[in-house]
N, C-alpha and C positions, 0 to 999 in steps of 0.2 A: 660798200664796206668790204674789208679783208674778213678772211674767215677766221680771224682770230678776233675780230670784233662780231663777227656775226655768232660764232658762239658762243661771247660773252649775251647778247641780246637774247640768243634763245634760254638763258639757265635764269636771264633776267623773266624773259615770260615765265618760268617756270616758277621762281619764286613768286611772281604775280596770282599765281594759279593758286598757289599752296596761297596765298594770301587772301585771295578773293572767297574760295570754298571755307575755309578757316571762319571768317566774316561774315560769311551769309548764314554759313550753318548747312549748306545742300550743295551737290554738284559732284562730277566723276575727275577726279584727278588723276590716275593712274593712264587712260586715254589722252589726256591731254599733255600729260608732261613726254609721252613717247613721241607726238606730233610736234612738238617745240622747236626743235632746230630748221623743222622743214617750212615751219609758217614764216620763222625769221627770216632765214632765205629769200622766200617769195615776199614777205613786205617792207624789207630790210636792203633788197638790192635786186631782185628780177623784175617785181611788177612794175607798170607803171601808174600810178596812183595818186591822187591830191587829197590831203585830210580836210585843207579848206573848199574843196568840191566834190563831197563824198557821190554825185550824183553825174559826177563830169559822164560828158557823152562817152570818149575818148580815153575812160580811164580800162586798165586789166579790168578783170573780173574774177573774182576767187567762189568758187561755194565748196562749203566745211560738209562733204556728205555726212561725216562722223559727227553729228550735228550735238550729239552729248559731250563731245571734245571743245566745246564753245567757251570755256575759259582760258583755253590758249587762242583762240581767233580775238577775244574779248582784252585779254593781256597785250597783244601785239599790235591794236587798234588803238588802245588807251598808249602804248608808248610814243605810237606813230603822229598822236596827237589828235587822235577823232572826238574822244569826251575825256571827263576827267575821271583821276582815281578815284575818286570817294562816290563815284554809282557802283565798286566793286561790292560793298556792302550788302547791295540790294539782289545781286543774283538770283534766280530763278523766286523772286518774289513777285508776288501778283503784281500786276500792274505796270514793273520795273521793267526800262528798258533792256535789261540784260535779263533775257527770259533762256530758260534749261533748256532749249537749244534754241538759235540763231533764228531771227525776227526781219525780214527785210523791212516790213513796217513800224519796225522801235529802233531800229541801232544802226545807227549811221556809219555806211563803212560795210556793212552787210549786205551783198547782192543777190543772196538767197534767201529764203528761206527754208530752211532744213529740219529735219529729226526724223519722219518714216526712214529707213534703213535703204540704202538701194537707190533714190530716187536722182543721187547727183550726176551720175555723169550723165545720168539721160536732159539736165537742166542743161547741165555744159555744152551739150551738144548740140540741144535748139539755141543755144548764146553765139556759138561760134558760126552755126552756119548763118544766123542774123547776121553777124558782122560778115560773113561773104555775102550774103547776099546786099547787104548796105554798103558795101567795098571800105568797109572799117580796119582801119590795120590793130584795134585793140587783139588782144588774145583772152582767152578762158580757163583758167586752170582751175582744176577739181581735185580734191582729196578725200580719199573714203578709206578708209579701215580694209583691214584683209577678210574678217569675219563677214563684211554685210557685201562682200564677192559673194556669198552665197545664193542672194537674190538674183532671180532669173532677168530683172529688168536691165541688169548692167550691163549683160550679153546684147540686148537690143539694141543697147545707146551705142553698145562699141562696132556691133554690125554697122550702125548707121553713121559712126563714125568714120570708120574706113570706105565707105562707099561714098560718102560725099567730100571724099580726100580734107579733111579736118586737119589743116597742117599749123592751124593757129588753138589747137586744142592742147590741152595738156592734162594729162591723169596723173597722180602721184597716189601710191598705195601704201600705205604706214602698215607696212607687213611686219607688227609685233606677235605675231601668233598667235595672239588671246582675242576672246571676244567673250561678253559676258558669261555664258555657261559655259567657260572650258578655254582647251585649245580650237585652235579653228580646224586642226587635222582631226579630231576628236569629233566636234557638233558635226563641221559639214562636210568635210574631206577638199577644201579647196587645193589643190598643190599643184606644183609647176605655173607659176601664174606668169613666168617670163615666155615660155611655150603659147600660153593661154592666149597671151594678147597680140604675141604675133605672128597666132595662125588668123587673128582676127581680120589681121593687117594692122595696128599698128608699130612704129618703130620703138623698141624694148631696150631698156638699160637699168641693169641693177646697181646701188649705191647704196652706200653706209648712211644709215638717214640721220647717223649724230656724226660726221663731218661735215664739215659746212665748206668745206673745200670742194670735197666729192659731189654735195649736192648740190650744188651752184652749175658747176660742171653739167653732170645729168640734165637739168634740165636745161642748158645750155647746146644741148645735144643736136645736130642737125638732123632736119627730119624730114624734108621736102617731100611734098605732096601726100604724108601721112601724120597723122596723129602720134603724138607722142603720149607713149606710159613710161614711169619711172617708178623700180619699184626699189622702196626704202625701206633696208632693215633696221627696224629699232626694237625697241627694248622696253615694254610697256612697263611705265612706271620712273622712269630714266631720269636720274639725277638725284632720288632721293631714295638711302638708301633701304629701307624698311619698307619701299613700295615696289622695288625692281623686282620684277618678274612675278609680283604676288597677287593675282587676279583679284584676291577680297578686295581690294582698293579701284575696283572697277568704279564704284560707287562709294562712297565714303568720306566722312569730316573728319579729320582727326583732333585729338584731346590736345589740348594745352601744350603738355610735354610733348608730343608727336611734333603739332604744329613748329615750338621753337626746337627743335634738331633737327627737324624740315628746311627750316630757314635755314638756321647755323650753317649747314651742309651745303647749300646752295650760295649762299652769301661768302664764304669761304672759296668755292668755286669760282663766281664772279670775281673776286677780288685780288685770284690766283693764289 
């Protein structure tokens, strides 16, 4: 896709999102609509992927570490064609296959399973060195929030990363600065994370994470014999305007009238 189609698709997740949480009555919006352009990217024109072989040997591999952002992973899989709209309803309802975050045993299309905070890139990186070690040419990409950088496990995964040259790995960080109690310079003190990751060893590039020019780009990035991070500035809450940059909506359904100037605002967008 051009990236004037790809950010028509990510505003399209984005109304999904506001439509799904709206419907079910549960779920974090504000996290997922900041993550939006970066998923369409990756399912829209980087991965490679089958909706009719959600299981293929040979396909990418995505895990959502920001596993509460799972209505934009859940938006981008229902466009792509994995299930249909009307399990959006069901969200983080017992039983439902679209459970409050990411299920690799309910939802087809999900290669992880995710929600403890921290645990993605260390998945991504036993995925990737599988595939060296299986002489698979799939690749692995992981995205996690800048807040659950806090957790010390992610440092292990990225040592282990660069030590076994993980040149088919790929990290994206949704560096919105928010994480549920606060800023993230505030809770944990994360900063300098383009420093962070390549004193780690791997190969670092920062990118506007609502261009879909630039982030196609980024992660197009060459990076031989290391692991690549891409770190995407976005805008927690991004597209709709009563949510941007306003943490309350970390977690939250909105009313009726929220809901339709949610849409309004995005369908307006979509429709230029």
């Amino acid at each position: 896709m051009k990236a004037e189609e790809l950010a028509v698709m990510g505003n399209r997740i984005r109304r999904d999102v506001i439509e799904m949480i709206y419907r079910s009555g549960d779920g974090h919006p504000a996290p997922s609509l900041s993550a939006a352009d970066i998923i369409a990217c990756l399912y829209f024109e980087i991965m490679n992927v089958d909706p009719a072989e959600p299981a293929w040997e040979d396909r990418d591999r995505f895990i959502l570490s920001k596993g509460h952002a799972c209505p934009a992973l859940y938006a981008a899989l229902c466009l792509k064609g994995y299930f249909p709209r009307d399990w959006y309803p069901t969200l983080r309802k017992a039983g439902s296959k679209l459970q409050g975050h990411p299920d690799m045993k309910k939802t087809p299309g999900v290669d992880m399973t995710s929600g403890s905070l921290g645990n993605g890139l260390a998945a991504a990186a036993g995925m990737a060195i599988a595939a060296k070690l299986a002489k698979k040419a799939y690749r692995t990409y992981v995205l996690t929030g800048d807040g659950e950088l806090g957790e010390g496990i992610n440092w292990e995964a990225a040592q282990t990363a660069a030590k076994y040259g993980l040149d088919n790995l790929t990290l994206i960080v949704d560096n919105n600065g928010m994480q549920s109690g606060g800023s993230v310079e505030t809770v944990g003190g994360v900063v300098n994370l383009p420093a962070k990751f390549a004193a780690f060893g791997f190969k670092t590039v920062e990118t506007d994470g609502h261009d879909c020019g630039s982030i196609v780009s980024a992660l197009r990035t060459e990076h031989g014999g290391r692991p690549l991070c891409v770190i995407a500035h976005t805008v927690k809450g991004k597209g709709v305007s009563f949510m941007e940059h306003n943490n309350a909506w970390h977690k939250g359904v909105p009313s009726r009238e929220q809901y339709i100037k949610a849409v309004d605002e995005l369908e307006k967008i979509i429709n230029g």
